[in-house]
BALOBA-1460 file (C-alpha; in Angstrom, 3 decimals):
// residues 173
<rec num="1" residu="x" x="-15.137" y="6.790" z="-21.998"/>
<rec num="2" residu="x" x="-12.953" y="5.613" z="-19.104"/>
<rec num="3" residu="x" x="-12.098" y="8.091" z="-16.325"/>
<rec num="4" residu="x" x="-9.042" y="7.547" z="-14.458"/>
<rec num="5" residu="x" x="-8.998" y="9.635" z="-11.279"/>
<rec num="6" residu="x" x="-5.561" y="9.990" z="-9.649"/>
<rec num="7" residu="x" x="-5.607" y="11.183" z="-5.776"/>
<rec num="8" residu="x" x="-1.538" y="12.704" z="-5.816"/>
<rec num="9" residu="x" x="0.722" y="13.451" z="-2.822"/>
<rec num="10" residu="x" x="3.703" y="12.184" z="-4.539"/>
<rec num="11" residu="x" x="3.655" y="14.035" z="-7.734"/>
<rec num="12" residu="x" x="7.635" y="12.889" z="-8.524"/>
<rec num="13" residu="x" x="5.494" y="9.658" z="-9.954"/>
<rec num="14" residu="x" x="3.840" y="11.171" z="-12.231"/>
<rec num="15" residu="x" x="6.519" y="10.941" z="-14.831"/>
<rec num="16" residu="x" x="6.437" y="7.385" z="-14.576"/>
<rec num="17" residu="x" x="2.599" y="7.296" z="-14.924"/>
<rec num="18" residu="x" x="1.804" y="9.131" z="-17.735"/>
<rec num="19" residu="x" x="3.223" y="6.557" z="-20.458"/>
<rec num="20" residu="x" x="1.012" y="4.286" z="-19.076"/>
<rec num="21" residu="x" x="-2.149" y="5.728" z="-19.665"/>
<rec num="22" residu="x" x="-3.820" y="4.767" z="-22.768"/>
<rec num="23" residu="x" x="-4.369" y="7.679" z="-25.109"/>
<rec num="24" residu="x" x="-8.450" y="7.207" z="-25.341"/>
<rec num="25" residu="x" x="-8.998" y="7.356" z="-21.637"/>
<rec num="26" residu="x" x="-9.646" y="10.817" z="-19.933"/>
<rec num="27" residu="x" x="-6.719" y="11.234" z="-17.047"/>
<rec num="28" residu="x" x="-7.573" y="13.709" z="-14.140"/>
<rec num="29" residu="x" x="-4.825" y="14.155" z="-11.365"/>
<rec num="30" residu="x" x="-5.917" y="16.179" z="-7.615"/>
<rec num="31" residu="x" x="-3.169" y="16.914" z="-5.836"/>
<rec num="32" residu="x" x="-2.982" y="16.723" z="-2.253"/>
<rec num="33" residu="x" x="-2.868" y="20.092" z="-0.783"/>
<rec num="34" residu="x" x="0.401" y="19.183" z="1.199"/>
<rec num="35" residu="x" x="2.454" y="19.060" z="-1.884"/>
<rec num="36" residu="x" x="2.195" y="22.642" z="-2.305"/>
<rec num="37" residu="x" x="1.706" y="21.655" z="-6.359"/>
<rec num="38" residu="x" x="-0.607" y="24.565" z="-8.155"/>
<rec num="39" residu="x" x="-3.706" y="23.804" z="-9.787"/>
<rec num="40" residu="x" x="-2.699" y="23.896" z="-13.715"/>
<rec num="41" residu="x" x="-4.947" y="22.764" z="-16.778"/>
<rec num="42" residu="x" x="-6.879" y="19.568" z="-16.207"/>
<rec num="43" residu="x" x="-4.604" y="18.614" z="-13.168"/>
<rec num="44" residu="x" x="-5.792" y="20.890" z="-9.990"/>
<rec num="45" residu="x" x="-5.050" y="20.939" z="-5.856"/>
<rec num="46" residu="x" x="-7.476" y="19.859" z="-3.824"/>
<rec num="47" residu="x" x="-8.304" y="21.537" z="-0.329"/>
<rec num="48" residu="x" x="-8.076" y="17.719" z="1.221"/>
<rec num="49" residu="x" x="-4.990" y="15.996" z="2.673"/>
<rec num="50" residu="x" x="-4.451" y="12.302" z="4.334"/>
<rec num="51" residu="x" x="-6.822" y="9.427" z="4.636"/>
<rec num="52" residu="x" x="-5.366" y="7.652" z="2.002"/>
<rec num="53" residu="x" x="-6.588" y="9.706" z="-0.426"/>
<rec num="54" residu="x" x="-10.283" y="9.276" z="0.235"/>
<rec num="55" residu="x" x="-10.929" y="12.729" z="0.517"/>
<rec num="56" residu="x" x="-9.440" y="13.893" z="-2.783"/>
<rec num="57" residu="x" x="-11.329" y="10.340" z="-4.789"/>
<rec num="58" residu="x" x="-14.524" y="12.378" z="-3.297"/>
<rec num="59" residu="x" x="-13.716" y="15.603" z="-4.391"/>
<rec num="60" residu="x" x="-13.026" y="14.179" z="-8.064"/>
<rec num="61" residu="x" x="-15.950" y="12.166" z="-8.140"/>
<rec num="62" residu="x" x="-18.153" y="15.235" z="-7.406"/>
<rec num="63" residu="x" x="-16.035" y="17.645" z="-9.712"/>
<rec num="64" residu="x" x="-16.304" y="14.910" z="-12.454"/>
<rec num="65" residu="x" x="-18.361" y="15.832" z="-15.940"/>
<rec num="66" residu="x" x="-19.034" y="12.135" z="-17.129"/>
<rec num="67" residu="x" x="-21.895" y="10.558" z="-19.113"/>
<rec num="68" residu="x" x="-23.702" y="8.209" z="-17.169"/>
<rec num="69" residu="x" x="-22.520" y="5.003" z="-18.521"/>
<rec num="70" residu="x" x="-19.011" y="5.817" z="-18.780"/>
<rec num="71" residu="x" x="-16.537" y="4.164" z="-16.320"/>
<rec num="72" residu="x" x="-14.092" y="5.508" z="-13.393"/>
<rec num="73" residu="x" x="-11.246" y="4.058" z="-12.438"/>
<rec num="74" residu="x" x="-9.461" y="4.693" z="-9.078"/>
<rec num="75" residu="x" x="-5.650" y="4.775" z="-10.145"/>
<rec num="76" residu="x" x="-3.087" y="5.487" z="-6.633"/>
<rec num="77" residu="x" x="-0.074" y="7.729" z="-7.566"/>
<rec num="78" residu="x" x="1.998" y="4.770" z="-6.428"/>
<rec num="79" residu="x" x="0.736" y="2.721" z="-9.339"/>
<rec num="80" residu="x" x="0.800" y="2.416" z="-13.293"/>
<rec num="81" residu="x" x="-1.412" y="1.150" z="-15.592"/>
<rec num="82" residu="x" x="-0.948" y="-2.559" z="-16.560"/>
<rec num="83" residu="x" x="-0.088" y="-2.972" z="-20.064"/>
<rec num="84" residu="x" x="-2.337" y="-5.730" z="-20.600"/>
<rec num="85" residu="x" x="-4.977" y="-3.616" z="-19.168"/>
<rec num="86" residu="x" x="-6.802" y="-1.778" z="-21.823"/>
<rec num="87" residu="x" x="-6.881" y="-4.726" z="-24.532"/>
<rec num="88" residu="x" x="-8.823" y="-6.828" z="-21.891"/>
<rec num="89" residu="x" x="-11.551" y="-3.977" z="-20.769"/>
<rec num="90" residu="x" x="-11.815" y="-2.093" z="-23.843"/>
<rec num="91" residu="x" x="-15.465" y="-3.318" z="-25.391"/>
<rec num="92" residu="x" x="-16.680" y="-4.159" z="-21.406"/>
<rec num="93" residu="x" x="-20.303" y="-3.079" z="-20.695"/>
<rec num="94" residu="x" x="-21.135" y="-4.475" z="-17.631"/>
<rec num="95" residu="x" x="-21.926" y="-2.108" z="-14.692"/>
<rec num="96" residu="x" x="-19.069" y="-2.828" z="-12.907"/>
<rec num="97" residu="x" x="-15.480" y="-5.130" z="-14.157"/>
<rec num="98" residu="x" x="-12.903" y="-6.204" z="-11.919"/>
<rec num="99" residu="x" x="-9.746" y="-8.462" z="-12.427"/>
<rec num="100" residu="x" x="-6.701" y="-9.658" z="-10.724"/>
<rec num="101" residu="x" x="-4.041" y="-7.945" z="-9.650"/>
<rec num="102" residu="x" x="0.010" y="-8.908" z="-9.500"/>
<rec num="103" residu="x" x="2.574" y="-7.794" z="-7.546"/>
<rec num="104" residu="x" x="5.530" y="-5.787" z="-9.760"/>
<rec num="105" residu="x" x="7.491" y="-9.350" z="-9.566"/>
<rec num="106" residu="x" x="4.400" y="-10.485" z="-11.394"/>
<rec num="107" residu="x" x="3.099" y="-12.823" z="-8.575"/>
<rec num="108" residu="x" x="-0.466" y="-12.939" z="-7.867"/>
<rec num="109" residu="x" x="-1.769" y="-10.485" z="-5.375"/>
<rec num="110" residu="x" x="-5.909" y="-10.835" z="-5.574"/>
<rec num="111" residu="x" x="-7.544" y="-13.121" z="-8.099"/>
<rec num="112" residu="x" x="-10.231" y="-11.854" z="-10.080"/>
<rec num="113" residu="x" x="-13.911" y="-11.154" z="-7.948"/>
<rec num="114" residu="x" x="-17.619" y="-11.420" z="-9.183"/>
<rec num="115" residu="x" x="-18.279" y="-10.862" z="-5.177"/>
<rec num="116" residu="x" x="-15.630" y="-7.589" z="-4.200"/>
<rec num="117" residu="x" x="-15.039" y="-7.559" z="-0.141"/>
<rec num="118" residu="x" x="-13.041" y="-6.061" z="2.058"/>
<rec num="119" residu="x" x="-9.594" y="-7.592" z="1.555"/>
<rec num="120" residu="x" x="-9.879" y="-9.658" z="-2.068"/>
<rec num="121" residu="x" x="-9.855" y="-6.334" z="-4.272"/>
<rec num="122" residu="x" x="-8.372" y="-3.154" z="-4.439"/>
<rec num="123" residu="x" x="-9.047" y="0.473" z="-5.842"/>
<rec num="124" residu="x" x="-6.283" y="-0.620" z="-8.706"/>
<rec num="125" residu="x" x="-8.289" y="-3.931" z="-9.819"/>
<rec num="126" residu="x" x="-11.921" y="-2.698" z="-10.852"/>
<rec num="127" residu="x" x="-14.179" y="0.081" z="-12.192"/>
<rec num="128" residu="x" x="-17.478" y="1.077" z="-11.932"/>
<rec num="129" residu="x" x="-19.719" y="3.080" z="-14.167"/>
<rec num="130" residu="x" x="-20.375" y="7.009" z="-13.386"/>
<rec num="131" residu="x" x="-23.867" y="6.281" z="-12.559"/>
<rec num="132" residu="x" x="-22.681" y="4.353" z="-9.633"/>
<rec num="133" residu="x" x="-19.761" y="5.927" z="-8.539"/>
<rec num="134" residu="x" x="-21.459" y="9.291" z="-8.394"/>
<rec num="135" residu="x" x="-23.615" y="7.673" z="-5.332"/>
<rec num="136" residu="x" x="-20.959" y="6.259" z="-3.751"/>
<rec num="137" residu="x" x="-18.274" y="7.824" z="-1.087"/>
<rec num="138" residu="x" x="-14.924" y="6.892" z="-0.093"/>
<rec num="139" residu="x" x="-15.076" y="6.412" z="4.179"/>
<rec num="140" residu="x" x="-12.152" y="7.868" z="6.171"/>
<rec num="141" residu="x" x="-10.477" y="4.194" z="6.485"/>
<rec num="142" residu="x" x="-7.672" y="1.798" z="4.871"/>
<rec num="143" residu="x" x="-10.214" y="-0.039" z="3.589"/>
<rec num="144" residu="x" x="-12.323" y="2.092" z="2.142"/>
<rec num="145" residu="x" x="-11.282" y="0.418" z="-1.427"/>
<rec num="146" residu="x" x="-13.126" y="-2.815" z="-0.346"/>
<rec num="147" residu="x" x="-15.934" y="-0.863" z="1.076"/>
<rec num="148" residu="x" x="-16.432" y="1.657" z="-1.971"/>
<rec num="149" residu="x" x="-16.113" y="-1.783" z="-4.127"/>
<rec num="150" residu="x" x="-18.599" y="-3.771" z="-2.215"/>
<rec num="151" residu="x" x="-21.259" y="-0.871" z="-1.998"/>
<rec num="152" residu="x" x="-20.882" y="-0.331" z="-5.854"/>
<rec num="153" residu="x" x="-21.656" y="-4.474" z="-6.812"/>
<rec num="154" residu="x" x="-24.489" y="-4.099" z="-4.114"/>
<rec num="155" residu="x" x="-25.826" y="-1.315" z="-7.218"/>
<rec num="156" residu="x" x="-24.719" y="-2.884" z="-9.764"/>
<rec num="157" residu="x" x="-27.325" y="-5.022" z="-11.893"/>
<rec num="158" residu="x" x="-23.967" y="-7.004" z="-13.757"/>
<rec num="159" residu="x" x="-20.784" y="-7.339" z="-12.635"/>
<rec num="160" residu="x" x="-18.205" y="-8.579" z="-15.596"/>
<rec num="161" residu="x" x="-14.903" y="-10.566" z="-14.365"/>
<rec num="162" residu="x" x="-11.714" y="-10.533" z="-16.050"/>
<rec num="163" residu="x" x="-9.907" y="-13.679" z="-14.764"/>
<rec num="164" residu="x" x="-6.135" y="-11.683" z="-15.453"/>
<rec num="165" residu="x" x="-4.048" y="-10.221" z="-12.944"/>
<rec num="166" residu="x" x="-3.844" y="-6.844" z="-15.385"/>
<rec num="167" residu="x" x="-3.479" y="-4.562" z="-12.595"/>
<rec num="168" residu="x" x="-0.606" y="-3.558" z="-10.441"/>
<rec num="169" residu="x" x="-0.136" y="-2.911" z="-6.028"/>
<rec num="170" residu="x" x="1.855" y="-0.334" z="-5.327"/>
<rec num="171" residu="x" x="4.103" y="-0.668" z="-8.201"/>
<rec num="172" residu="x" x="6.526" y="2.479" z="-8.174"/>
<rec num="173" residu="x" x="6.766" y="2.074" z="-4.180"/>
């Protein structure tokens, strides 16, 4: 099972996210508690605000009923899923995948990583399995992305690389 964990404070998007979720991936939405959004069904408000987010990804992560070897996914409520996406990860074992990631004119952003760093991936362009993530924390910085991303291949005994840009930055900005 893949968990995609959406930090909201701009919950207009989410009309424009939900067809691009694939249907056998579990999609959990926090918003931030400065949208004033209620808590309803599987979407709820978290207590956090700011920080990019980093607060809320947290609060998911330790809310989050997973099996140990299925994956999370970080997915910004500024982005959509690439439509490529699931036909290149679905069947992926590895403890960690990343990929490239494209601009919405389609030019490349970040290539693909076996080695994720501060600055060559983002939250959008790689997942991690549950037993990982659940050790991990999001720091109160920009690039907490790169940090969370580096600390989880530092756990991870395989990292698999798609070499596809089949993730998007900041495509409904």
């Amino acid at each position: 099972m893949i968990h995609i964990l959406t930090p909201c404070s701009r919950p207009w998007n989410l009309v424009m996210i939900v067809p691009s979720i694939p249907a056998n991936c579990s999609w959990k939405v926090s918003f931030d508690k400065s949208t004033g959004v209620e808590s309803r069904g599987k979407w709820y408000t978290s207590q956090f605000t700011g920080n990019w987010g980093n607060p809320i990804r947290n609060e998911m992560l330790s809310r989050l009923k997973a099996k140990p070897d299925d994956y999370v996914l970080f997915l910004d409520d500024d982005n959509i899923i690439h439509p490529n996406w699931y036909h290149h990860i679905k069947g992926v074992s590895a403890d960690m995948v990343t990929w490239g990631q494209e601009n919405k004119d389609g030019s490349v952003r970040l290539r693909a990583t076996g080695q994720p760093q501060v600055g060559n991936i983002d939250t959008a362009s790689f997942m991690v399995k549950y037993k990982i993530a659940k050790q991990l924390k999001f720091t109160n910085v920009y690039e907490a992305d790169g940090i969370f991303a580096m600390e989880a291949a530092k756990k991870a005994s395989d990292i698999q690389v798609i070499n596809e840009s089949i993730s998007y930055y900041n495509y409904l900005k």
